[in-house]
N, C-alpha and C positions, 0 to 999 in steps of 0.2 A: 503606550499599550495599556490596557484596561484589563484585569481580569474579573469575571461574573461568579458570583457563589450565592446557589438558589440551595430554599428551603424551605418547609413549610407544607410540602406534598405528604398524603398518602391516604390513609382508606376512611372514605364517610358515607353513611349512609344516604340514600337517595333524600333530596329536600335540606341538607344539609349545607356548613361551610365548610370553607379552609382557609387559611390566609397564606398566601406566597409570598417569602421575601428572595430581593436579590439585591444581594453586598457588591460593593463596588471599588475596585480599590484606585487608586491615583487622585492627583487633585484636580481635576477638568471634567469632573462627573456632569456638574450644573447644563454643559453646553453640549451635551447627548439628546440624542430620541432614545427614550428607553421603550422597549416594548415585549409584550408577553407572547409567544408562539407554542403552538403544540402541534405534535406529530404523531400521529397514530401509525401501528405496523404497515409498511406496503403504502401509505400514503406521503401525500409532499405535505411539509409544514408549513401550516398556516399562520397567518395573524389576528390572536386572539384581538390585543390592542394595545395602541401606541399612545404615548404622552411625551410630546414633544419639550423641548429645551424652556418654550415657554409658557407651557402648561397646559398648552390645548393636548385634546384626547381625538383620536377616533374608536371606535368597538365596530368589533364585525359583529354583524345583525343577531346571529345564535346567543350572543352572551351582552346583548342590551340589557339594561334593569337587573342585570342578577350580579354580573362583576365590576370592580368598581378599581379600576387604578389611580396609585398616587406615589409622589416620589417625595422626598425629604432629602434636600441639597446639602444640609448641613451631613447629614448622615452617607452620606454615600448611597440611598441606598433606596430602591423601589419594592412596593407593595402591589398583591395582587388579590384585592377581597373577594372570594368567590361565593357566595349565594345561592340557594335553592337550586344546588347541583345537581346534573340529574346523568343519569349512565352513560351517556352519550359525550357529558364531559370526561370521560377516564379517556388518558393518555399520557405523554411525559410533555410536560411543561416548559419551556424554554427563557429564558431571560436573553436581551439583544439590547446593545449600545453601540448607536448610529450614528456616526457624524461624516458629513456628505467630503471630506478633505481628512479625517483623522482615520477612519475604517470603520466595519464592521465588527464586532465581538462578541461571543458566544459562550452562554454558563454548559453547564456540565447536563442539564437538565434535571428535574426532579419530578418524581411517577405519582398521579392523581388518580385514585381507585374512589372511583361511585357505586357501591355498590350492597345490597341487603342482604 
């Protein structure tokens, strides 16, 4: 079992950053897809974007050029660089560790406020 602990969320002004981290606990981090998801009130959560076990990425088209993921094996532990944020990114941010035979895992979320 894997537990996810995000941080890093909360209020910046529009054109701004944030940096998202999610801790990872046990030793089999390395062979996860980690990836970032956010949900807004009333809607289904999406995927912001994944970085697989071997380091390819995909990004959903809204957060090209502006967010940037990365994971450090040694550390447990994935990055979410957020960029020239704009209103439309306010929502709570999710961290997910995937592996197609171990399970799916889910952090607690942490709340991203864009706003002036």
């Amino acid at each position: 079992q894997v537990q996810l602990v995000e941080s890093g969320g909360g209020l910046v002004q529009p054109g701004g950053s944030l940096r998202l981290s999610c801790a990872a606990s046990g030793s089999r981090f390395s062979i996860y897809a980690m990836g970032w998801y956010r949900q807004a009130p009333g809607k289904q959560r999406e995927l912001v974007v994944v970085i697989t076990s071997a380091g390819m990425t995909n990004y959903v088209d809204s957060v090209k050029g502006r967010f940037t993921i990365s994971r450090i094996n040694a550390e447990n532990t994935v990055y979410l660089q957020m960029n020239s944020l704009k209103p439309e990114d306010t929502t709570v941010y999710y961290c997910n560790a995937n592996h197609t035979y171990l399970g799916s895992y889910w952090g607690q979320g942490t709340q991203v406020t864009v706003s002036s």
